[in-house]
N, CA, C and O atoms as CSV, one atom per row, in Angstrom:
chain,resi,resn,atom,element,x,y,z
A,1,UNK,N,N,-6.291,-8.975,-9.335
A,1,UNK,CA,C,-6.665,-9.322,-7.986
A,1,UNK,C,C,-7.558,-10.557,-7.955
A,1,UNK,O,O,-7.650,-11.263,-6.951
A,2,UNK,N,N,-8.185,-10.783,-9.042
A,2,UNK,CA,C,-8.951,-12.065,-8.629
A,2,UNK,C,C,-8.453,-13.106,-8.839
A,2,UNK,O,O,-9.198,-14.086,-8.816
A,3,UNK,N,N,-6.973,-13.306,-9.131
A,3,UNK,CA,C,-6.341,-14.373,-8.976
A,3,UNK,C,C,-5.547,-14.401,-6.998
A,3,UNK,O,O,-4.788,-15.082,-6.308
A,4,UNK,N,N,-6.147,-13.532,-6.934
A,4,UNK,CA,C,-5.994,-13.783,-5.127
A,4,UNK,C,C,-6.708,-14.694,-4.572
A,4,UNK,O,O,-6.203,-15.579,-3.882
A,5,UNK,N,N,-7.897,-14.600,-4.787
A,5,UNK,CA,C,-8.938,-15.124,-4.134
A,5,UNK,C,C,-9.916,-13.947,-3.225
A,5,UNK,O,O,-10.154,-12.752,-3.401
A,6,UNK,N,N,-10.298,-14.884,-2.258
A,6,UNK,CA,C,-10.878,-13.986,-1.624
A,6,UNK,C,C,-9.918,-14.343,0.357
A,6,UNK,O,O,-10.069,-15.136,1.287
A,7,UNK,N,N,-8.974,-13.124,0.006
A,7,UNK,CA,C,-7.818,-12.860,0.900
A,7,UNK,C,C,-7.944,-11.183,1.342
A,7,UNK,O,O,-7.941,-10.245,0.544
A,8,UNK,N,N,-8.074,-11.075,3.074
A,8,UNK,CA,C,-9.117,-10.153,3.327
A,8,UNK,C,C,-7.946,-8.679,3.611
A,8,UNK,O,O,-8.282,-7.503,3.747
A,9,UNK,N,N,-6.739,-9.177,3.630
A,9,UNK,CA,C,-5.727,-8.174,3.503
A,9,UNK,C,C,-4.578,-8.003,2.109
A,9,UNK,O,O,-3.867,-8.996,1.954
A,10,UNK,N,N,-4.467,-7.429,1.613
A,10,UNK,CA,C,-3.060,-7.575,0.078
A,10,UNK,C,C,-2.512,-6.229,0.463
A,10,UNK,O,O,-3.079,-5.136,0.471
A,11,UNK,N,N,-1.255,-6.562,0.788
A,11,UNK,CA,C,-0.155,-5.601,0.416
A,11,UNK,C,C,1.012,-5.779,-0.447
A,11,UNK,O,O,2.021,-6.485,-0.443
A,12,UNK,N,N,0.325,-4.566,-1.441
A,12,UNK,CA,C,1.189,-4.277,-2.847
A,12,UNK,C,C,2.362,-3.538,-2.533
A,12,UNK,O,O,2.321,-2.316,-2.391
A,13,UNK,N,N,3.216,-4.082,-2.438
A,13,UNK,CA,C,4.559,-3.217,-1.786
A,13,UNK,C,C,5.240,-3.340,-3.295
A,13,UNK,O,O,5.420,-4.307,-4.035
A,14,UNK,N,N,5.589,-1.665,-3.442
A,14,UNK,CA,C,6.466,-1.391,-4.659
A,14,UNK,C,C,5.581,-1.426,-6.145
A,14,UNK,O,O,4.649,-2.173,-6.444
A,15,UNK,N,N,6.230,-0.332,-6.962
A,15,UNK,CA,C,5.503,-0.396,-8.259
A,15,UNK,C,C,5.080,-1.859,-9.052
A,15,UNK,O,O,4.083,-1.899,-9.773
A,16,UNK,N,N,5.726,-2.740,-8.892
A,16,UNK,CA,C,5.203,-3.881,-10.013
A,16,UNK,C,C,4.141,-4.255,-9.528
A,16,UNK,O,O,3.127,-4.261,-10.226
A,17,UNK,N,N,4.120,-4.640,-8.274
A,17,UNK,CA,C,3.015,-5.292,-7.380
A,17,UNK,C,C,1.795,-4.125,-7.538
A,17,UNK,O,O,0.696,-4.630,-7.307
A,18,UNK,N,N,1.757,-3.328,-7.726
A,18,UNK,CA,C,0.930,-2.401,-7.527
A,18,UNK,C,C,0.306,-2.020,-9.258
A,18,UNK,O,O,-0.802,-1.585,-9.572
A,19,UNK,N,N,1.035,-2.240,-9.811
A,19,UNK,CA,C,0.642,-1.619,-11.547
A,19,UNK,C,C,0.157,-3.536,-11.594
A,19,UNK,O,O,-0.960,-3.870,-11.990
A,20,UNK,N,N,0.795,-4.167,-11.310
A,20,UNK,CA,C,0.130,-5.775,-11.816
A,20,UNK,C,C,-0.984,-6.069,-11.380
A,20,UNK,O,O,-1.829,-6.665,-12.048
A,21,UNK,N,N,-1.184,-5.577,-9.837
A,21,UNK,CA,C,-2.463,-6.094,-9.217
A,21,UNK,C,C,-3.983,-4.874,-9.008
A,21,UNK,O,O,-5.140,-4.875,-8.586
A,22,UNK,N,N,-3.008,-3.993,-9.611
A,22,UNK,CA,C,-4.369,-2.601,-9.816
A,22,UNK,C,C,-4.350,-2.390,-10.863
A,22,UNK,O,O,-5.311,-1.778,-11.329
A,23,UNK,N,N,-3.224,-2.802,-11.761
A,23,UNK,CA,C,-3.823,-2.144,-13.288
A,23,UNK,C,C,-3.363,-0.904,-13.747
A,23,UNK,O,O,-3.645,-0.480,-14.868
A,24,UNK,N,N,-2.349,-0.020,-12.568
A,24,UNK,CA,C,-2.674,1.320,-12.652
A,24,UNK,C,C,-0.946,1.588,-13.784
A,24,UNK,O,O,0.081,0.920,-13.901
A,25,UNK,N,N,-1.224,2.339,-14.135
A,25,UNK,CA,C,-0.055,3.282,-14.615
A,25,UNK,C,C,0.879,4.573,-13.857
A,25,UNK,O,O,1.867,5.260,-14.117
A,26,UNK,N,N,-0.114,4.407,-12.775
A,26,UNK,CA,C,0.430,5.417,-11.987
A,26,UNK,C,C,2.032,5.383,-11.196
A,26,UNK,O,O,2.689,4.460,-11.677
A,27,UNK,N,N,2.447,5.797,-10.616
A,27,UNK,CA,C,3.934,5.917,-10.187
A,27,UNK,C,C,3.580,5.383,-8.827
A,27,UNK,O,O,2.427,5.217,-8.430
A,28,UNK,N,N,4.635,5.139,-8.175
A,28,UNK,CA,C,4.606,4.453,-6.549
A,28,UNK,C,C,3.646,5.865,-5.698
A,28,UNK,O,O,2.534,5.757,-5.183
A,29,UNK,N,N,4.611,7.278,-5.789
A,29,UNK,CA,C,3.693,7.955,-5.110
A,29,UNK,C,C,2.341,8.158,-5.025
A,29,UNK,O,O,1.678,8.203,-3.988
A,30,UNK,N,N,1.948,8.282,-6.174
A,30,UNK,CA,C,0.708,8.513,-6.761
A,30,UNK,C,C,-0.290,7.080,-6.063
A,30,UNK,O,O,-1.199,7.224,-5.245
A,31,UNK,N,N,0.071,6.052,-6.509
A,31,UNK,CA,C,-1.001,5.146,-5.885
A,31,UNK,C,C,-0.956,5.401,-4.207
A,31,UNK,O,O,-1.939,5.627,-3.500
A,32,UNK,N,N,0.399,5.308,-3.785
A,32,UNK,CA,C,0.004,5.021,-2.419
A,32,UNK,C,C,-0.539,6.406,-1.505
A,32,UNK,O,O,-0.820,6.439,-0.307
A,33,UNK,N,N,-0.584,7.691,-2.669
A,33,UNK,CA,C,-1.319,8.829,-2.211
A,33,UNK,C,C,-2.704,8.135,-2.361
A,33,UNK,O,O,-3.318,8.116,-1.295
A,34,UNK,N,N,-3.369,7.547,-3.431
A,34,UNK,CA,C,-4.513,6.943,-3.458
A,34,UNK,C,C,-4.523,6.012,-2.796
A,34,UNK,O,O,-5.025,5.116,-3.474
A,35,UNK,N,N,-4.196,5.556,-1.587
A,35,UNK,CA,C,-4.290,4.637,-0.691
A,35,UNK,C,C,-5.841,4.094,-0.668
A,35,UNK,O,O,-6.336,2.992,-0.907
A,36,UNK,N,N,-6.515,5.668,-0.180
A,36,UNK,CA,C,-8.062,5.020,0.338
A,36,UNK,C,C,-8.909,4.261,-0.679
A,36,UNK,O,O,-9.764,3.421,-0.398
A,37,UNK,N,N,-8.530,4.703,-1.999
A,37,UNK,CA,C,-9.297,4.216,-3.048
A,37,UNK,C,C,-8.774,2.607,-2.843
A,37,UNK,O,O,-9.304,1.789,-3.594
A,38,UNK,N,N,-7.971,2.209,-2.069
A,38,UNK,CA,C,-8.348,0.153,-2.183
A,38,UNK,C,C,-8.433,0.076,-0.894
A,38,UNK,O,O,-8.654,-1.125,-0.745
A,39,UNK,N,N,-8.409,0.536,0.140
A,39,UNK,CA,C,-8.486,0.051,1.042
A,39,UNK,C,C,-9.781,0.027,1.489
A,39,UNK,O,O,-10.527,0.972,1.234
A,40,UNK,N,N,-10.351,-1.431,2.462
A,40,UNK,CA,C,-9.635,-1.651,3.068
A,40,UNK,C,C,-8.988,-3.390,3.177
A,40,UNK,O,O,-8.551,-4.228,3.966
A,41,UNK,N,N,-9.402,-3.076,1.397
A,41,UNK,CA,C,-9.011,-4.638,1.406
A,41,UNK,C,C,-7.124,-4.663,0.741
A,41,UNK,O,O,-6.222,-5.457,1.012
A,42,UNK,N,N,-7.128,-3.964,0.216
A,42,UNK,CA,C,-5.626,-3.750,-0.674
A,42,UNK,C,C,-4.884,-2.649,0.315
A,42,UNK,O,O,-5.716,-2.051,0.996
A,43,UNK,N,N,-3.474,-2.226,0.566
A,43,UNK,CA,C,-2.599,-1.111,0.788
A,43,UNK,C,C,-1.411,-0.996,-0.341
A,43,UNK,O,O,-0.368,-1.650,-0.335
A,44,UNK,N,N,-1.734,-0.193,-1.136
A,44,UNK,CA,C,-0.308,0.316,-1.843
A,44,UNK,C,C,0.684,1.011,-1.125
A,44,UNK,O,O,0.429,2.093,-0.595
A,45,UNK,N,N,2.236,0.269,-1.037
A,45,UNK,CA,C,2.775,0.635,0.064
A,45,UNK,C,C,4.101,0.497,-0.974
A,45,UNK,O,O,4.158,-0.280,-1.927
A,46,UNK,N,N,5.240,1.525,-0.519
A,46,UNK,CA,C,6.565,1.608,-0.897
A,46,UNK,C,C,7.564,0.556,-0.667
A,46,UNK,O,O,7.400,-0.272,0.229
A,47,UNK,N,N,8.332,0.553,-1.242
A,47,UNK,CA,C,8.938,-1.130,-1.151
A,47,UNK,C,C,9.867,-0.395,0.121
A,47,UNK,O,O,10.316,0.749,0.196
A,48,UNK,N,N,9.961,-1.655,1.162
A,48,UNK,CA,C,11.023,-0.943,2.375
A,48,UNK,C,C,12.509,-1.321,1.949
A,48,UNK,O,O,13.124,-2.197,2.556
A,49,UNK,N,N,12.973,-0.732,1.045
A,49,UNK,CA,C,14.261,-0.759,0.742
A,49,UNK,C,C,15.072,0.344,1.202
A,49,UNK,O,O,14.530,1.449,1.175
A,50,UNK,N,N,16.211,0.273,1.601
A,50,UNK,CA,C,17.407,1.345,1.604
A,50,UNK,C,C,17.147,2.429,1.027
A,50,UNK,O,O,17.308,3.538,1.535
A,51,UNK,N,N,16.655,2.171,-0.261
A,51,UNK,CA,C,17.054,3.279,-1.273
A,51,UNK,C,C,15.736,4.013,-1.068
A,51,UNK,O,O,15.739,5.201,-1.391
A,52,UNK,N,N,14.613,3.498,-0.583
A,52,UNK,CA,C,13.212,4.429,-0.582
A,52,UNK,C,C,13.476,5.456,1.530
A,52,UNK,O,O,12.574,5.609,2.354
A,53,UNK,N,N,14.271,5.689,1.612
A,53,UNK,CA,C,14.693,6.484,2.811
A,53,UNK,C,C,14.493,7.608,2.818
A,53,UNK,O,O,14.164,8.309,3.775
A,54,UNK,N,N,14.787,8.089,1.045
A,54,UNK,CA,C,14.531,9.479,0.147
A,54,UNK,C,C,13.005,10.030,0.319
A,54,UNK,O,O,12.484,11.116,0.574
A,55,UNK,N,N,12.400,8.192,-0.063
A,55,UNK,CA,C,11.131,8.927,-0.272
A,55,UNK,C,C,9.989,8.665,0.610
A,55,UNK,O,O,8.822,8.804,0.245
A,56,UNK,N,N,10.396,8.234,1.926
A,56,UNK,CA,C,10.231,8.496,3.172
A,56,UNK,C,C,10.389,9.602,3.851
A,56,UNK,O,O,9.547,9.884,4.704
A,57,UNK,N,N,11.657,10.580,3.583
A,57,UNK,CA,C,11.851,11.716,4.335
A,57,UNK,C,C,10.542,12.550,3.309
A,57,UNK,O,O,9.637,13.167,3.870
A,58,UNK,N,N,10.609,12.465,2.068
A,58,UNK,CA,C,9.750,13.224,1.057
A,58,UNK,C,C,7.895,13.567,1.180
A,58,UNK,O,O,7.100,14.426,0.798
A,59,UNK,N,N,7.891,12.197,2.020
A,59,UNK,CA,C,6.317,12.020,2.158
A,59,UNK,C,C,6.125,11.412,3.716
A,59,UNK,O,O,5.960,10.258,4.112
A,60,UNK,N,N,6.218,12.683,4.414
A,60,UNK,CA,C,6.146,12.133,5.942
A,60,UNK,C,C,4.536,11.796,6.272
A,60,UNK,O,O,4.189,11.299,7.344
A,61,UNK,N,N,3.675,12.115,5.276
A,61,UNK,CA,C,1.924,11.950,5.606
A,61,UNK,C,C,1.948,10.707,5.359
A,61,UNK,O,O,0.799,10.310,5.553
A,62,UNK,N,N,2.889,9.476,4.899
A,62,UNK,CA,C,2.521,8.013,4.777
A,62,UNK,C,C,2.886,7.493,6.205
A,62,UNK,O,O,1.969,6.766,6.587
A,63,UNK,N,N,3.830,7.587,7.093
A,63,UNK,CA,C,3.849,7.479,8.853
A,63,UNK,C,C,2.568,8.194,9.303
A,63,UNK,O,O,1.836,7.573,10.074
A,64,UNK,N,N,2.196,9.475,8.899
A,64,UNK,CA,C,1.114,9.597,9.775
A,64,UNK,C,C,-0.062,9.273,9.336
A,64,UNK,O,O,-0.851,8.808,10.158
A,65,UNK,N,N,-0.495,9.436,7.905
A,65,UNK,CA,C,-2.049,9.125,7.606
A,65,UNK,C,C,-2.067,7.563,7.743
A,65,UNK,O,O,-2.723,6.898,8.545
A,66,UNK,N,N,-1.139,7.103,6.711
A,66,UNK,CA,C,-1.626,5.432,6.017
A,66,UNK,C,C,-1.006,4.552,6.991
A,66,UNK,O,O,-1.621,3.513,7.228
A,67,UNK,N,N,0.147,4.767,7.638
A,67,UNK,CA,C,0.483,3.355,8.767
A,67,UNK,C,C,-0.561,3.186,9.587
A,67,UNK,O,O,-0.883,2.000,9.648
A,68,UNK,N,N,-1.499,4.204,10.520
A,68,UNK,CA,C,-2.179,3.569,11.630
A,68,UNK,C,C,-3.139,2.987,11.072
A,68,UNK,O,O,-3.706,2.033,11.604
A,69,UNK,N,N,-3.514,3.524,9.774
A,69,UNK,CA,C,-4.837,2.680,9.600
A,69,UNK,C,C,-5.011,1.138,8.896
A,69,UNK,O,O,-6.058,0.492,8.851
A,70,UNK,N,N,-3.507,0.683,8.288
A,70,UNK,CA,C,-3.040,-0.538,7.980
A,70,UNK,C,C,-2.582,-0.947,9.569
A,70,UNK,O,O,-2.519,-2.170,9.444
A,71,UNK,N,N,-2.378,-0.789,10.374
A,71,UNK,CA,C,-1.757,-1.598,11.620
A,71,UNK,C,C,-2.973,-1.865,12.073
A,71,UNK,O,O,-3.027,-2.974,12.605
A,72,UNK,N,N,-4.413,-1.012,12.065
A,72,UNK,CA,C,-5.658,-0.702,12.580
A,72,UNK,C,C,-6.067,-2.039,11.950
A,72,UNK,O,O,-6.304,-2.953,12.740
A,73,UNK,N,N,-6.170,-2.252,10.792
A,73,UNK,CA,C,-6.561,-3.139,9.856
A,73,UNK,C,C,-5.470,-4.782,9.974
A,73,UNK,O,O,-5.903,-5.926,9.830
A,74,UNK,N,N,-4.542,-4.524,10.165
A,74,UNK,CA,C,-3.961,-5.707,10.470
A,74,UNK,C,C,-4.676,-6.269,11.651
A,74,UNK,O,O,-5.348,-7.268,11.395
A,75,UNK,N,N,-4.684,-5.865,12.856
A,75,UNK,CA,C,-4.982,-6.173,13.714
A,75,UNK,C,C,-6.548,-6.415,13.819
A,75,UNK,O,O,-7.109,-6.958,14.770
A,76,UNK,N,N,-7.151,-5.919,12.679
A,76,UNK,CA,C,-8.453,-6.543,12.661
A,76,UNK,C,C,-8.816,-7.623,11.993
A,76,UNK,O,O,-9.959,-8.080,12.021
A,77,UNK,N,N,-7.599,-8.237,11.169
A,77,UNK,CA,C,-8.176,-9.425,10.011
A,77,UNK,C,C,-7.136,-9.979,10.873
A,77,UNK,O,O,-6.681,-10.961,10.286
A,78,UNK,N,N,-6.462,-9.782,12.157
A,78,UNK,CA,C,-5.584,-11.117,13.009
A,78,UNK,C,C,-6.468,-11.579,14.232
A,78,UNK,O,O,-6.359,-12.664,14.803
A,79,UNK,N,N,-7.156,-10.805,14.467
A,79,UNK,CA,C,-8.401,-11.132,15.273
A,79,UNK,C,C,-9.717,-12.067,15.093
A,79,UNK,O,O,-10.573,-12.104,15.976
């Protein structure tokens, strides 16, 4: 991450982005269950592909916990 700079929103969409820029070993679910632990400067977020539809129906608490509070947050670093 500190080859970001100092950039007041990062979204890590999908495992590479997310194991490259956190370091983690963890699996896609797993980080973006640990959402709060980067936010509210980072969101580990699922890549929006076709094929993650699966794991959208699988984990309906990422529509309800983690979207409002990244849209919450968008709209505060567009302000």
């Amino acid at each position: 991450m500190e080859h970001v700079g100092d950039v007041p929103l990062v979204l890590l969409i999908g495992g590479y982005a997310q194991s490259w820029h956190l370091g983690t070993k963890m699996s896609v679910r797993d980080t973006v269950t640990a959402w709060r632990d980067f936010a509210p400067r980072a969101f580990p977020l699922p890549h929006p592909s076709w094929r993650n539809t699966a794991w959208l129906k699988k984990n309906p608490w990422f529509e309800v916990d983690v979207l409002p509070v990244l849209r919450a947050r968008v709209k505060e670093v567009l302000s």
